[in-house]
PDB file of N, CA, C and O in Angstrom:
ATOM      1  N   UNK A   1      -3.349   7.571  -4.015  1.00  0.00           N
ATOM      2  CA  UNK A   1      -3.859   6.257  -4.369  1.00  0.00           C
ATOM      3  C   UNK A   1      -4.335   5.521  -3.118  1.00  0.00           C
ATOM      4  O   UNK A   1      -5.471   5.137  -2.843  1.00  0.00           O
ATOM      5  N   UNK A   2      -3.337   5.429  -2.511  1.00  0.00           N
ATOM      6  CA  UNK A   2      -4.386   4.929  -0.664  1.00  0.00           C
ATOM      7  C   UNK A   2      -4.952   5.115   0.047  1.00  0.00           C
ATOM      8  O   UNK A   2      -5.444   4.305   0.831  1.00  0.00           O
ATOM      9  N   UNK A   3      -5.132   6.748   0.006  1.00  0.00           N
ATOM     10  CA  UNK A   3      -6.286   7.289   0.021  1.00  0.00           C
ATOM     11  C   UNK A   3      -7.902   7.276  -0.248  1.00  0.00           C
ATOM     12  O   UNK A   3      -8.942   7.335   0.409  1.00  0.00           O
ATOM     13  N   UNK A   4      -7.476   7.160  -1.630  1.00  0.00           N
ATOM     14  CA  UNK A   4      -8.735   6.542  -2.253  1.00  0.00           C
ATOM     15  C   UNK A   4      -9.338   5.032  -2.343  1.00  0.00           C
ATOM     16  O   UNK A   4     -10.497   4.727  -2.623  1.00  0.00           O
ATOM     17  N   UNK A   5      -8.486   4.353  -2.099  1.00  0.00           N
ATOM     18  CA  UNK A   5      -8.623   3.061  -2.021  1.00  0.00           C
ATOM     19  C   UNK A   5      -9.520   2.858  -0.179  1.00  0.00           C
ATOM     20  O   UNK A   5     -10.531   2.244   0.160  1.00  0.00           O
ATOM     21  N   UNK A   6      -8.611   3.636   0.531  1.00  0.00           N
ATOM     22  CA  UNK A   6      -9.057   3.775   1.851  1.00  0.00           C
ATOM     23  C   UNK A   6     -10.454   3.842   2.360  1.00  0.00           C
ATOM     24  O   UNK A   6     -11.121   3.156   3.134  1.00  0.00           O
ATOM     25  N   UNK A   7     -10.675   4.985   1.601  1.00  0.00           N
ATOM     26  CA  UNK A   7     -11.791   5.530   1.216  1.00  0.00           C
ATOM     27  C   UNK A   7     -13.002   5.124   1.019  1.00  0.00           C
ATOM     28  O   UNK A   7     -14.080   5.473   1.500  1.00  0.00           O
ATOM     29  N   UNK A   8     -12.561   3.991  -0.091  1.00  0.00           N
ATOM     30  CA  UNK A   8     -13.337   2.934  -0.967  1.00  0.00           C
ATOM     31  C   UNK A   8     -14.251   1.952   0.352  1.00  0.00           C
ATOM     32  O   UNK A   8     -15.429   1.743   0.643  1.00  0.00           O
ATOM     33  N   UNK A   9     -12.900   1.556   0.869  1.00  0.00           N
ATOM     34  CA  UNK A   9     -13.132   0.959   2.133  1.00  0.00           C
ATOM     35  C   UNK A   9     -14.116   0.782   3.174  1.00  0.00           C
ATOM     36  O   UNK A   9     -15.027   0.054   3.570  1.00  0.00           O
ATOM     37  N   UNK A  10     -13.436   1.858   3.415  1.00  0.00           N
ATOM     38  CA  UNK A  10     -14.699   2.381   4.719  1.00  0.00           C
ATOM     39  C   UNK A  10     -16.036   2.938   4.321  1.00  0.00           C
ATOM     40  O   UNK A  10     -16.728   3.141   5.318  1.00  0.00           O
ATOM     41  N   UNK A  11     -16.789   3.338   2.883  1.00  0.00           N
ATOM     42  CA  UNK A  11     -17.555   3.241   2.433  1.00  0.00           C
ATOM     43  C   UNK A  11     -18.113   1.576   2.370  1.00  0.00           C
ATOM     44  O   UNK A  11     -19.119   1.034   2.829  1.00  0.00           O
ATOM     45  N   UNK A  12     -17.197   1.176   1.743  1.00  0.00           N
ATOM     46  CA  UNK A  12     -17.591  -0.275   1.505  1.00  0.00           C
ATOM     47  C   UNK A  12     -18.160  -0.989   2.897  1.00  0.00           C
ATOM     48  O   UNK A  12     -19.218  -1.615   2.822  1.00  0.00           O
ATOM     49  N   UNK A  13     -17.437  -0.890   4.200  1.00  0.00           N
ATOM     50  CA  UNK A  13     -17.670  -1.497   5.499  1.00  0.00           C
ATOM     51  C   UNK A  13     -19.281  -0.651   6.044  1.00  0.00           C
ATOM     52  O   UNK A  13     -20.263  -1.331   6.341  1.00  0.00           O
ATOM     53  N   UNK A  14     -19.292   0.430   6.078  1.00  0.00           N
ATOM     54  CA  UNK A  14     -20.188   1.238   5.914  1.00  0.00           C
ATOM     55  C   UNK A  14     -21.740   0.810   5.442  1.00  0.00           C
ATOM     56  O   UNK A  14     -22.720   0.374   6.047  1.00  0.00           O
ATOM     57  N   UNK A  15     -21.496   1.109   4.253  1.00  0.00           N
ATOM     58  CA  UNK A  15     -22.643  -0.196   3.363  1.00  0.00           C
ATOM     59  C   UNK A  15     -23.156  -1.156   3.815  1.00  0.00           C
ATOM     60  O   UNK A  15     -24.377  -1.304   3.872  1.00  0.00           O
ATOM     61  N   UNK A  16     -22.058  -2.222   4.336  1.00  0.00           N
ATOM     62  CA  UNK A  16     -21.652  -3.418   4.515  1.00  0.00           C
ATOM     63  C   UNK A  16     -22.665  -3.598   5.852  1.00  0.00           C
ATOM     64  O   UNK A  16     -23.543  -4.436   6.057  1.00  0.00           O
ATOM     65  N   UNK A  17     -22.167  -2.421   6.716  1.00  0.00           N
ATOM     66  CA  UNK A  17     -23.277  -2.727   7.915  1.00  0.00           C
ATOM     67  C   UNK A  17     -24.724  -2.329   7.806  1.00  0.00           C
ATOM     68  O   UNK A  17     -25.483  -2.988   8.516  1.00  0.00           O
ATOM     69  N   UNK A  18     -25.396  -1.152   6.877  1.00  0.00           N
ATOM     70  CA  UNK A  18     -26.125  -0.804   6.975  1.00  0.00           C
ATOM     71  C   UNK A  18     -26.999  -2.171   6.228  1.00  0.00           C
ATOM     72  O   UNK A  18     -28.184  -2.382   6.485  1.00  0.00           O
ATOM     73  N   UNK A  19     -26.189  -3.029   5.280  1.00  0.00           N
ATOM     74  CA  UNK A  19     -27.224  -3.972   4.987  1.00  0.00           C
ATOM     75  C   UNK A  19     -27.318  -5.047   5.242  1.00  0.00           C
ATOM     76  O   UNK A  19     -28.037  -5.897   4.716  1.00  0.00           O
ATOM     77  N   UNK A  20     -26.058  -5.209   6.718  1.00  0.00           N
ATOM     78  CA  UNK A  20     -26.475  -6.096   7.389  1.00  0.00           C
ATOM     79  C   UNK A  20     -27.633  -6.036   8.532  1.00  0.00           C
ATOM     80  O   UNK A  20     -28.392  -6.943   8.873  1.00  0.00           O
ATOM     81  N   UNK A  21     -27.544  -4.617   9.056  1.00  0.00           N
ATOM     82  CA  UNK A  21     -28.797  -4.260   9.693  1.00  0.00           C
ATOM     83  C   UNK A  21     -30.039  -4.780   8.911  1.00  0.00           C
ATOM     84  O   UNK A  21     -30.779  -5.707   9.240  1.00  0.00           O
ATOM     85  N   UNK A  22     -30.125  -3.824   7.579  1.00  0.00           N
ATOM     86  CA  UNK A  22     -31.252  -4.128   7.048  1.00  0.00           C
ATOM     87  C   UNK A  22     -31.939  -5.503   6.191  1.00  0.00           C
ATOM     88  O   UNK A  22     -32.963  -5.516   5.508  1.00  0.00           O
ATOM     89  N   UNK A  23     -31.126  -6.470   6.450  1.00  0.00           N
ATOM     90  CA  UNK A  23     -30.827  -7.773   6.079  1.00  0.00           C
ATOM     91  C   UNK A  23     -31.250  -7.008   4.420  1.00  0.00           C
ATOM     92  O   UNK A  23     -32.380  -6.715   4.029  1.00  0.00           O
ATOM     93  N   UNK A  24     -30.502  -6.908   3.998  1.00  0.00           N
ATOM     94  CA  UNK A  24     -30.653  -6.441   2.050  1.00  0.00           C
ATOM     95  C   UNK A  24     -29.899  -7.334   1.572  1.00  0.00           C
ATOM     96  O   UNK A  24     -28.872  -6.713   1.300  1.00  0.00           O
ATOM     97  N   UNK A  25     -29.695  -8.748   1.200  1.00  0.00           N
ATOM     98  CA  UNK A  25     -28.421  -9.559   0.807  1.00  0.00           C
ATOM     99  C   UNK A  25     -28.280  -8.714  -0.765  1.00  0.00           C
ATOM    100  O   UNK A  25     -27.068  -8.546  -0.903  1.00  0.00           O
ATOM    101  N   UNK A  26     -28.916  -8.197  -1.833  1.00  0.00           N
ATOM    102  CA  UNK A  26     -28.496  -7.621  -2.805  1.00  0.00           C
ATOM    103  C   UNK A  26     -27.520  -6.501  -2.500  1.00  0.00           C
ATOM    104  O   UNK A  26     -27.052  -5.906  -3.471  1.00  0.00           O
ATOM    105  N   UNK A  27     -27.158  -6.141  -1.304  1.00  0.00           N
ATOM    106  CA  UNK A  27     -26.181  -5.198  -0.911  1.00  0.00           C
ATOM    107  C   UNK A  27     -25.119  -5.795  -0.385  1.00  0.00           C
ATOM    108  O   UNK A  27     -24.036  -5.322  -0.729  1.00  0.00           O
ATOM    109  N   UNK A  28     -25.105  -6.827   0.456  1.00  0.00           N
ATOM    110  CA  UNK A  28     -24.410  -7.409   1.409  1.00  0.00           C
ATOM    111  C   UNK A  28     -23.372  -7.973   0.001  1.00  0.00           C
ATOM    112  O   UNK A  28     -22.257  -7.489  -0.195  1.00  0.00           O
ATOM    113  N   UNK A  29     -23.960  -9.028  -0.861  1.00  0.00           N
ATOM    114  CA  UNK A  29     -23.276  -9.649  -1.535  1.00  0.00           C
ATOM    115  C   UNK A  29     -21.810  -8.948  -2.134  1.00  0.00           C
ATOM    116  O   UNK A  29     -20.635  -9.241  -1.912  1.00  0.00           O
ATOM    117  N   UNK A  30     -22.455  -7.860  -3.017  1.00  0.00           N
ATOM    118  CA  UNK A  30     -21.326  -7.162  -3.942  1.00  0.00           C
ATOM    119  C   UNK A  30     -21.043  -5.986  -2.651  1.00  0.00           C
ATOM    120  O   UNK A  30     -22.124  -5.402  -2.727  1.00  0.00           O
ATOM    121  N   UNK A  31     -20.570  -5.537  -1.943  1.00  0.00           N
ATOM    122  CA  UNK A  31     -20.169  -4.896  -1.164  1.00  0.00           C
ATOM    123  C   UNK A  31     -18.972  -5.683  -0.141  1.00  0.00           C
ATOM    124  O   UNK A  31     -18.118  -5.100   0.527  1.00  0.00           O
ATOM    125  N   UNK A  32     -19.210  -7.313  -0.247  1.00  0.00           N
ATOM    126  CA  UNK A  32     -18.422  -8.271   0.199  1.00  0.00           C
ATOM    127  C   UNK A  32     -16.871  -7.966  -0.654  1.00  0.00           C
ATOM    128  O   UNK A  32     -15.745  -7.619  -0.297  1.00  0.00           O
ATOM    129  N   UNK A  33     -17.668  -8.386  -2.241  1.00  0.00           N
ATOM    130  CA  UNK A  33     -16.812  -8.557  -3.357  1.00  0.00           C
ATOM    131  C   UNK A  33     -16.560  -7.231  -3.385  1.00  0.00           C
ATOM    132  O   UNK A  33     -15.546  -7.375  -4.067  1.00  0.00           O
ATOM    133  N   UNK A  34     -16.622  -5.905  -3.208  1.00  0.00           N
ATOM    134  CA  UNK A  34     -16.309  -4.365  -3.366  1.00  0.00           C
ATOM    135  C   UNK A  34     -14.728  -4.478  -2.641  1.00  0.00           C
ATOM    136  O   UNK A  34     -13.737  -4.130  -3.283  1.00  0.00           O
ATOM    137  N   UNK A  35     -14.611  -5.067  -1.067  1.00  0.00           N
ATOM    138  CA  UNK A  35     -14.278  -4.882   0.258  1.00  0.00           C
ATOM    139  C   UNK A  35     -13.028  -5.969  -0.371  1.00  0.00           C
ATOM    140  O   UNK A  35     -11.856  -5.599  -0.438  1.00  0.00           O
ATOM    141  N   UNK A  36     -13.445  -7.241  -0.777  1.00  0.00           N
ATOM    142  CA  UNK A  36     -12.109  -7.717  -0.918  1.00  0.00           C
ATOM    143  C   UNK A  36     -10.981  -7.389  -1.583  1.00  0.00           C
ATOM    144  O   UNK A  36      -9.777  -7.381  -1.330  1.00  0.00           O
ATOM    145  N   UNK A  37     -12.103  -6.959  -3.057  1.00  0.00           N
ATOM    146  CA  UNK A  37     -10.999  -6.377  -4.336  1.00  0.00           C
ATOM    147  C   UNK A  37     -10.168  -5.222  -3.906  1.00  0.00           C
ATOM    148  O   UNK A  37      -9.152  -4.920  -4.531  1.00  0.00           O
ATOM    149  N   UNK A  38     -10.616  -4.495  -2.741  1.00  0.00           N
ATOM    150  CA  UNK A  38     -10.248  -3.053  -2.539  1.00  0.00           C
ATOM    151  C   UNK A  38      -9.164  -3.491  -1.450  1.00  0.00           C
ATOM    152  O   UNK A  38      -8.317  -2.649  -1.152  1.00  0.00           O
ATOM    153  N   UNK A  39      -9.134  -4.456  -0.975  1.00  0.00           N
ATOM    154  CA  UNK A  39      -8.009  -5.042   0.468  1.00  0.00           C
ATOM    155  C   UNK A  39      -6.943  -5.822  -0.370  1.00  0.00           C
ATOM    156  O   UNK A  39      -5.820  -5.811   0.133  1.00  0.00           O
ATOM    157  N   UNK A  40      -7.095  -6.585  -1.705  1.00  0.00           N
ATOM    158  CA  UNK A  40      -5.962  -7.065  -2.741  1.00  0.00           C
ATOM    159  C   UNK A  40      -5.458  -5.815  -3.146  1.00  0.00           C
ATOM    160  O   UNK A  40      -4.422  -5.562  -2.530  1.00  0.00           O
ATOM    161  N   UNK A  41      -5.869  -4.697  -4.153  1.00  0.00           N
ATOM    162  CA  UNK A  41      -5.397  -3.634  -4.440  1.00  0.00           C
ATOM    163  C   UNK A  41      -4.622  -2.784  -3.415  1.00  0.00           C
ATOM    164  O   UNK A  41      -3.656  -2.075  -3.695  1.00  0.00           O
ATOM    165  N   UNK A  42      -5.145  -2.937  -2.241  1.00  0.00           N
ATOM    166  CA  UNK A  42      -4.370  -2.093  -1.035  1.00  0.00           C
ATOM    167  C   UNK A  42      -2.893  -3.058  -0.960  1.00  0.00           C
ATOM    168  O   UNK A  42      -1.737  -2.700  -1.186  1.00  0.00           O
ATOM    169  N   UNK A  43      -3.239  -3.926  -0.698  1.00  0.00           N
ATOM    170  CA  UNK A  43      -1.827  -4.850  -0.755  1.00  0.00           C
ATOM    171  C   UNK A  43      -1.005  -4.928  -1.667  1.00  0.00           C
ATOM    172  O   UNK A  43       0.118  -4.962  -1.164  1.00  0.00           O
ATOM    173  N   UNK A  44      -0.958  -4.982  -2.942  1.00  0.00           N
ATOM    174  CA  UNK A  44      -0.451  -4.688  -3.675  1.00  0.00           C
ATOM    175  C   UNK A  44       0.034  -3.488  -3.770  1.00  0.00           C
ATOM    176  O   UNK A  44       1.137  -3.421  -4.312  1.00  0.00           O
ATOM    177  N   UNK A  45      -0.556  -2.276  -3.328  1.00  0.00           N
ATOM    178  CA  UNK A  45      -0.155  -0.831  -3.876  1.00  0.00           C
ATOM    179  C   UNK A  45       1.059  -0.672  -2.673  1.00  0.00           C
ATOM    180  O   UNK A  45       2.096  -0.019  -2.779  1.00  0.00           O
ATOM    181  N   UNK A  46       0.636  -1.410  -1.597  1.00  0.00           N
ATOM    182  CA  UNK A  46       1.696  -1.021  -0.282  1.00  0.00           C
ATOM    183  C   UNK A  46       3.023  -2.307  -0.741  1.00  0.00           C
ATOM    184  O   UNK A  46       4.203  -2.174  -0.414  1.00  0.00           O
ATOM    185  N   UNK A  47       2.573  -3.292  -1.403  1.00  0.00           N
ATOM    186  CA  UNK A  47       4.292  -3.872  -1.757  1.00  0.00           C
ATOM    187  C   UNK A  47       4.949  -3.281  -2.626  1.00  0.00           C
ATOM    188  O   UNK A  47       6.170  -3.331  -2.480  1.00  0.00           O
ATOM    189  N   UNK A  48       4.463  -2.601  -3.696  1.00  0.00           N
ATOM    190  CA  UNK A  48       4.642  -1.934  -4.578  1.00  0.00           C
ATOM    191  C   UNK A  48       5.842  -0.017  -3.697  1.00  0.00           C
ATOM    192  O   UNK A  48       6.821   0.610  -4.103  1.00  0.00           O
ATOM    193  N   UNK A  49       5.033   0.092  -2.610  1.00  0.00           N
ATOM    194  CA  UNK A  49       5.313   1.232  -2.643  1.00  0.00           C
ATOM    195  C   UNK A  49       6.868   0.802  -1.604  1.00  0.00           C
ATOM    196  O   UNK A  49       7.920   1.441  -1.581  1.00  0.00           O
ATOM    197  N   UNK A  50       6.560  -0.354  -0.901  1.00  0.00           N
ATOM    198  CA  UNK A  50       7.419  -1.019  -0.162  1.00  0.00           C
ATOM    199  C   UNK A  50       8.897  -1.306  -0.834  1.00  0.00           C
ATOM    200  O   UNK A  50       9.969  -1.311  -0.230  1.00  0.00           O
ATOM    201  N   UNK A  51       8.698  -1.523  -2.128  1.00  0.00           N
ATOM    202  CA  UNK A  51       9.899  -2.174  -3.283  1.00  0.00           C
ATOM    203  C   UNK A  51      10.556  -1.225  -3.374  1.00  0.00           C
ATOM    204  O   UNK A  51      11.759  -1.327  -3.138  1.00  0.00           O
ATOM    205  N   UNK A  52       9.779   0.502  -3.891  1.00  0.00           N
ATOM    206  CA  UNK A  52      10.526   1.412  -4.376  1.00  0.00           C
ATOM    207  C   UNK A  52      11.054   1.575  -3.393  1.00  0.00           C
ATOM    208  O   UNK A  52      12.230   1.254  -3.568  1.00  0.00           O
ATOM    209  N   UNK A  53      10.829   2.032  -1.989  1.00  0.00           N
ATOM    210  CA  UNK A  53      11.347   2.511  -0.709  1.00  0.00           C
ATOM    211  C   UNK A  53      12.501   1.236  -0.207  1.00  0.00           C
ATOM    212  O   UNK A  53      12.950   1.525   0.902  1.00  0.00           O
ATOM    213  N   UNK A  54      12.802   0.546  -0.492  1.00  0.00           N
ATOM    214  CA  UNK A  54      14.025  -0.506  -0.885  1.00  0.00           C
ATOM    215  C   UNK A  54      15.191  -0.275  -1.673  1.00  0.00           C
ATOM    216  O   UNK A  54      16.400  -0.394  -1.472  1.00  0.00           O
ATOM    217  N   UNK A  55      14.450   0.103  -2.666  1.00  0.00           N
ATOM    218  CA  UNK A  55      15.826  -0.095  -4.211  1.00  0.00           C
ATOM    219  C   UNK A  55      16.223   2.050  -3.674  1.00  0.00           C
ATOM    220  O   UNK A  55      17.217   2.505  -4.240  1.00  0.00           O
ATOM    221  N   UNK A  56      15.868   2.512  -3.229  1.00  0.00           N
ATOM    222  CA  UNK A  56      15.981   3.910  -3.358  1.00  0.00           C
ATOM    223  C   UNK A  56      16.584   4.041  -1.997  1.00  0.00           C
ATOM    224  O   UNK A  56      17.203   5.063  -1.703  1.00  0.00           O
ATOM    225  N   UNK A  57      16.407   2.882  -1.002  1.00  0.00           N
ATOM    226  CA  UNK A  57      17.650   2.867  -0.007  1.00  0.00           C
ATOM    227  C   UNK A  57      19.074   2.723  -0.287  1.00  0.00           C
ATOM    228  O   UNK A  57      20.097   3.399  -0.176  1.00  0.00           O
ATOM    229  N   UNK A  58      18.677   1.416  -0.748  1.00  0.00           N
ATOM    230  CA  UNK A  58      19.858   0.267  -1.481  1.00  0.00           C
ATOM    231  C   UNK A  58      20.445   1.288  -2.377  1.00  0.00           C
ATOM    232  O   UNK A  58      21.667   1.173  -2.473  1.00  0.00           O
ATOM    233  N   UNK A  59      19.826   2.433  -3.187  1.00  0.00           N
ATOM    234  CA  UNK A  59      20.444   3.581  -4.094  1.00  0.00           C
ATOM    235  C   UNK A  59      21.511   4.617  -3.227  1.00  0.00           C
ATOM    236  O   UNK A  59      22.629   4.978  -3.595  1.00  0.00           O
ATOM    237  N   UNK A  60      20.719   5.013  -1.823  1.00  0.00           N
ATOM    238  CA  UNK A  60      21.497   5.875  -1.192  1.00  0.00           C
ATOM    239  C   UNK A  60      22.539   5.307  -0.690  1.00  0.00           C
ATOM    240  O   UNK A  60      23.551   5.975  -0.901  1.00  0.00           O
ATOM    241  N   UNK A  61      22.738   4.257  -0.057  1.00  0.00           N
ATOM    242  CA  UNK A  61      23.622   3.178   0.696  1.00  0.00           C
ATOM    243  C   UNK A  61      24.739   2.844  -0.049  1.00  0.00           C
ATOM    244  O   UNK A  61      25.860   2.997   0.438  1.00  0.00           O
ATOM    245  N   UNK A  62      24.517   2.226  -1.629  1.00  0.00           N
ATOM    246  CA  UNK A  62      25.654   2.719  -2.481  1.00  0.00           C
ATOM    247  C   UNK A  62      26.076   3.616  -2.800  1.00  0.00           C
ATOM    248  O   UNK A  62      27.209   3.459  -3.253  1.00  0.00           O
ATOM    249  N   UNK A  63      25.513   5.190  -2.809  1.00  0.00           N
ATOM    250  CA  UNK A  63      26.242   6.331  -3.399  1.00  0.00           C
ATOM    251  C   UNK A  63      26.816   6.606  -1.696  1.00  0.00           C
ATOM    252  O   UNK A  63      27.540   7.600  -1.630  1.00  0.00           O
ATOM    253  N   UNK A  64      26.640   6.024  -0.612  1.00  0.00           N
ATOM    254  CA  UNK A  64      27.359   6.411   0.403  1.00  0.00           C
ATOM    255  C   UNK A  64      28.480   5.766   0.752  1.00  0.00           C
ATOM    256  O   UNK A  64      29.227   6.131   1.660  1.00  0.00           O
ATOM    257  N   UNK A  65      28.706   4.376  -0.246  1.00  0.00           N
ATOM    258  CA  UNK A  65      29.708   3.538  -0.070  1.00  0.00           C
ATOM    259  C   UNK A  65      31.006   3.955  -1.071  1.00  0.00           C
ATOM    260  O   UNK A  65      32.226   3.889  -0.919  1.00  0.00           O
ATOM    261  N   UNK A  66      30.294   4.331  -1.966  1.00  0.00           N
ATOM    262  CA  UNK A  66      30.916   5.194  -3.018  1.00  0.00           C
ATOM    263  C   UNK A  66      32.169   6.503  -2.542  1.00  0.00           C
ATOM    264  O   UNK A  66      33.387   6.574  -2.711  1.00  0.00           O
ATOM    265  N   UNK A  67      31.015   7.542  -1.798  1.00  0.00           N
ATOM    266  CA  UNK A  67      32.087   8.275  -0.616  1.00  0.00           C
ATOM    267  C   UNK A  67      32.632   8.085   0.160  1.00  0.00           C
ATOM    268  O   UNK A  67      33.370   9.021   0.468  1.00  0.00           O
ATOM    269  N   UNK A  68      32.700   7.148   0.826  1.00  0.00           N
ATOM    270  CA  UNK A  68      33.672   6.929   2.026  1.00  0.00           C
ATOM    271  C   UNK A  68      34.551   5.569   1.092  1.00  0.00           C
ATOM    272  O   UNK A  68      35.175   5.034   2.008  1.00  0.00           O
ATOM    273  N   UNK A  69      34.800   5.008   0.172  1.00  0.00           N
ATOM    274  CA  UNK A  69      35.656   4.932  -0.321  1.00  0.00           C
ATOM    275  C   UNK A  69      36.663   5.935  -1.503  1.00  0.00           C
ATOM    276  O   UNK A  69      37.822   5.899  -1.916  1.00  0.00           O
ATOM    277  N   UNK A  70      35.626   6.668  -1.691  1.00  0.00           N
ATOM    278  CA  UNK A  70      36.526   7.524  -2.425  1.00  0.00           C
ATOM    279  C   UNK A  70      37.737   8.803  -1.611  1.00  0.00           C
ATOM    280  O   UNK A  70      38.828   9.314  -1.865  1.00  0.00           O
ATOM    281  N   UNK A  71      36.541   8.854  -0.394  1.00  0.00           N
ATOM    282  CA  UNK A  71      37.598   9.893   1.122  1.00  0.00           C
ATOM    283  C   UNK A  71      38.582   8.485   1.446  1.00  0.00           C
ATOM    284  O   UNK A  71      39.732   8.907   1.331  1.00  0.00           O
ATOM    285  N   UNK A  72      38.638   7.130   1.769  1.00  0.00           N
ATOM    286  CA  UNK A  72      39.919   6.522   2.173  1.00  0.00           C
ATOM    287  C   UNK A  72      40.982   6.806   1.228  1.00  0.00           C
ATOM    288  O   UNK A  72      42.112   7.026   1.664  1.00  0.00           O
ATOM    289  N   UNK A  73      40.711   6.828  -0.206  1.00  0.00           N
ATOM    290  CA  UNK A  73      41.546   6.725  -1.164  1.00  0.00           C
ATOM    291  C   UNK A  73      42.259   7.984  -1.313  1.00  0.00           C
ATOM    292  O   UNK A  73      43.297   8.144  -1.957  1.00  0.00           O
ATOM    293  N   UNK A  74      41.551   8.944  -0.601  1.00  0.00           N
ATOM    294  CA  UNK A  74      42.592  10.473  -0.957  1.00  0.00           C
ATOM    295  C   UNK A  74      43.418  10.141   0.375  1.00  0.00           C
ATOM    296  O   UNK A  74      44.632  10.263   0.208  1.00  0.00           O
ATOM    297  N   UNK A  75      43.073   9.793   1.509  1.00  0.00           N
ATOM    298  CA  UNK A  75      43.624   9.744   2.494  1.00  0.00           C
ATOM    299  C   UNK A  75      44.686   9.114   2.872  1.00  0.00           C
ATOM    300  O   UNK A  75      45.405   9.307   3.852  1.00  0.00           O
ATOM    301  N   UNK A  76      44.763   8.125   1.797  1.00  0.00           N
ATOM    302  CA  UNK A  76      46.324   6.945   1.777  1.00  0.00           C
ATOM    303  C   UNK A  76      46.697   7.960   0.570  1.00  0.00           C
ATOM    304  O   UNK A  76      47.750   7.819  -0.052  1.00  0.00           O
TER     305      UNK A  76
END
């Protein structure tokens, strides 16, 4: 997915210059609007991927709190 979005991107910037060279504003315009939508979606996909990589810490961190209380308890 960020890949392609990436992708999107640097096509989009790409574009972006060739019609600023060529002063083309029918390119410039929606290639603006291409570039932003594709930099919201990137942000989103990276908080998104940010959340899971959180709760799937917070997952390991309890099943590790889990064992080392369950080893004190054999140990008394």
């Amino acid at each position: 997915m960020l890949e392609g979005l990436m992708s999107i991107l640097i096509i989009g910037f790409i574009t972006l210059i060739f019609g600023l060279v060529y002063q083309r504003h029918t390119i410039i315009i929606p290639q603006i609007l291409i570039i932003v939508i594709t930099l919201y979606l990137l942000i989103r996909v990276r908080v998104k991927i940010a959340r899971a990589e959180k709760e799937k810490l917070k997952a390991k961190i309890d099943d590790l709190e889990a064992k080392i209380t369950s080893i004190s308890k054999k140990e008394e």
